[in-house]
C-alpha positions as CSV (number, residue, x, y, z in Angstrom):
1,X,0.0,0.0,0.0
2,X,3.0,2.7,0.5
3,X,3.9,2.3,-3.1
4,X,0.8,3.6,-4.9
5,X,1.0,6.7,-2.6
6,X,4.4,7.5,-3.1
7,X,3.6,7.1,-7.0
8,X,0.6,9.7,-6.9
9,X,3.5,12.4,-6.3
10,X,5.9,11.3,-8.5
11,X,2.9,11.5,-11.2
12,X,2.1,15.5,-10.1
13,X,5.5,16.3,-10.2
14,X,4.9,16.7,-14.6
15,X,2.4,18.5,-14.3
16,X,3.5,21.4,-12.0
17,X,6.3,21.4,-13.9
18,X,5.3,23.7,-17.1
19,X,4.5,25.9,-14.8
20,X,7.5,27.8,-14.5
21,X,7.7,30.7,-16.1
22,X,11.0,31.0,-18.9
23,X,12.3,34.1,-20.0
24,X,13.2,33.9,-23.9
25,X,16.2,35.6,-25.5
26,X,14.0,37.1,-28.1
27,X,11.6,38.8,-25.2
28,X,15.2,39.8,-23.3
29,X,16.3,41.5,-26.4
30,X,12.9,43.1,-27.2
31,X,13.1,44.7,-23.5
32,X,16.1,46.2,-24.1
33,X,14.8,47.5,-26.9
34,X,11.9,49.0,-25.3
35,X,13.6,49.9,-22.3
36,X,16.2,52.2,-24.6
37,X,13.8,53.5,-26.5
38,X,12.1,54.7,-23.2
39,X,15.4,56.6,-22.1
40,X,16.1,58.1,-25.7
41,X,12.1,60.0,-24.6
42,X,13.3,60.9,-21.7
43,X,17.1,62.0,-23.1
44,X,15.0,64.1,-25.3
45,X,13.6,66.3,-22.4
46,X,17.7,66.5,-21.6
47,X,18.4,67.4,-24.6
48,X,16.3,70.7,-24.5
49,X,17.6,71.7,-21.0
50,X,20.8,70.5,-20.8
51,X,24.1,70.8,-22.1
52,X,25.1,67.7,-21.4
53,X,21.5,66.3,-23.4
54,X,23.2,66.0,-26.7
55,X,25.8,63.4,-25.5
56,X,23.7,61.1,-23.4
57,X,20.9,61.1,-26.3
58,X,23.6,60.7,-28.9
59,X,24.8,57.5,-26.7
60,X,21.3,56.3,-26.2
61,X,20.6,56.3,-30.0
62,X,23.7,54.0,-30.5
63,X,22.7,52.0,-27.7
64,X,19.0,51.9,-28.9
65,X,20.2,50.6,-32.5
66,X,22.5,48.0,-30.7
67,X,19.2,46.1,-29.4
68,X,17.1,46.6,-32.8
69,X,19.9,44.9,-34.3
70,X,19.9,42.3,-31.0
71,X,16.4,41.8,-31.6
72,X,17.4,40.6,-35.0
73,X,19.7,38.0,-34.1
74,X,17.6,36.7,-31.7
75,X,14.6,36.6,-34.3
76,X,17.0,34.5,-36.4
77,X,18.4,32.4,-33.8
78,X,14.3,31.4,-32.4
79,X,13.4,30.8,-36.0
80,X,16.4,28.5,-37.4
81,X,18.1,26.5,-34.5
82,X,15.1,27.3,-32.0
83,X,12.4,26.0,-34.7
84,X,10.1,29.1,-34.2
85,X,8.4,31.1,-37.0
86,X,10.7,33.4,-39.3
87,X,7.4,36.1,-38.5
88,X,9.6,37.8,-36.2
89,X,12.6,38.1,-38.3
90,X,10.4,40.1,-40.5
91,X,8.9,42.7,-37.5
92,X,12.6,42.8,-35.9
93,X,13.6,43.8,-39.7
94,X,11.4,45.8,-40.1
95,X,12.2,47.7,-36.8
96,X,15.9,47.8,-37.4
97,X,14.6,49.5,-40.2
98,X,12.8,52.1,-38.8
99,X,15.5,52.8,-36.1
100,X,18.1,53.3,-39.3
101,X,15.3,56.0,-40.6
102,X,15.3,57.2,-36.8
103,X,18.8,57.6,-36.8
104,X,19.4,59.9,-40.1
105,X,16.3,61.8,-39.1
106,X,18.0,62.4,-36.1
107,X,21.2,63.5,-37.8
108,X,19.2,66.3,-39.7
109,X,17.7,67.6,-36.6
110,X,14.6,66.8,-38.6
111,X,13.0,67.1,-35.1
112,X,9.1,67.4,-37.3
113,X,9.4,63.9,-38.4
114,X,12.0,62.4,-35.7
115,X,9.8,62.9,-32.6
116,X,6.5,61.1,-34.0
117,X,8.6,58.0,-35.1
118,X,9.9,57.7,-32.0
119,X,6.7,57.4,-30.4
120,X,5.6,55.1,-33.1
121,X,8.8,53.1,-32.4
122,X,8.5,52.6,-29.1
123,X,4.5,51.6,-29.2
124,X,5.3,49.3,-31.7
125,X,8.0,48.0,-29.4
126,X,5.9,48.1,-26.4
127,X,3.3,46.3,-28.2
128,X,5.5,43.7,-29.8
129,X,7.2,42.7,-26.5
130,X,3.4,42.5,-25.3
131,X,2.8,40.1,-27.4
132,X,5.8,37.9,-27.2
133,X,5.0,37.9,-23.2
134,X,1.2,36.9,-23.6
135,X,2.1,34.4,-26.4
136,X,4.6,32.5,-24.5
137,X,2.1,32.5,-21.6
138,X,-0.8,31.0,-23.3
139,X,1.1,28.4,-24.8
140,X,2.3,27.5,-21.2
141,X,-1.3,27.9,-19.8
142,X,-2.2,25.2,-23.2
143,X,0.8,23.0,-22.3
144,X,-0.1,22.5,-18.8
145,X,-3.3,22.7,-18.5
146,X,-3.6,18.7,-20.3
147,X,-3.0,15.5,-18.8
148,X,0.2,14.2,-17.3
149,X,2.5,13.0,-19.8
150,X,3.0,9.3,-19.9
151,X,6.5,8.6,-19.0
């Protein structure tokens, strides 16, 4: 009689265990991106009372093109050796895109058109990184809400 009981918990143990909650390199590097998008906004409000705004937004913008071009890689690297969809290749593209329009808009103090596509960016960022969060979550919810794997 001690044996079935000590089997019941073994068989639970499965079950709890898609419950933990992973972090994927894709939704790291789409924080970043957000997250540097978020300072270059508030670099901008430096940048028109400070002397010292120039040079921290400057180093923002290269730091905010670093993680478009992060969020690439790790689009590519889900999508080939992960097995994932190559859909986010093209909206990390596409982004990296935008951030290279960003960028020379920047350079031309072309402040009409630079400031709206900044707030475009980082909604679009904000709402992408949404939606890699709420994705991965319902799949978990999917996955572990069956039965018990047979092992």
């Amino acid at each position: 009689m001690a044996a079935p009981t000590m089997a019941a918990p073994s068989s639970t143990t499965p079950a709890t265990a898609p419950a933990r909650v992973r972090t994927t390199f894709v939704e790291v590097s789409l924080a970043l991106q957000t997250l540097a998008i978020f300072f270059q906004a508030v670099t901008a409000g430096l940048l028109l009372s400070t002397s010292y705004g120039e040079t921290v937004h400057g180093v923002g913008a290269r730091v905010m093109y670093g993680a478009s071009m992060l969020y690439v890689l790790a689009a590519v690297l889900a999508w080939r050796p992960g097995g994932g969809s190559p859909r986010p290749i093209l909206y990390a593209t596409g982004f990296l895109v935008l951030a290279s329009v960003q960028v020379v808009l920047g350079i031309a103090h072309a402040a009409a058109w630079h400031v709206p596509l900044g707030v475009l960016m980082f909604g679009l960022s904000t709402v992408a990184l949404g939606h890699a969060v709420f994705t991965r979550l319902l799949r978990r919810a999917a996955g572990g809400s069956g039965a018990t794997p047979a092992s």
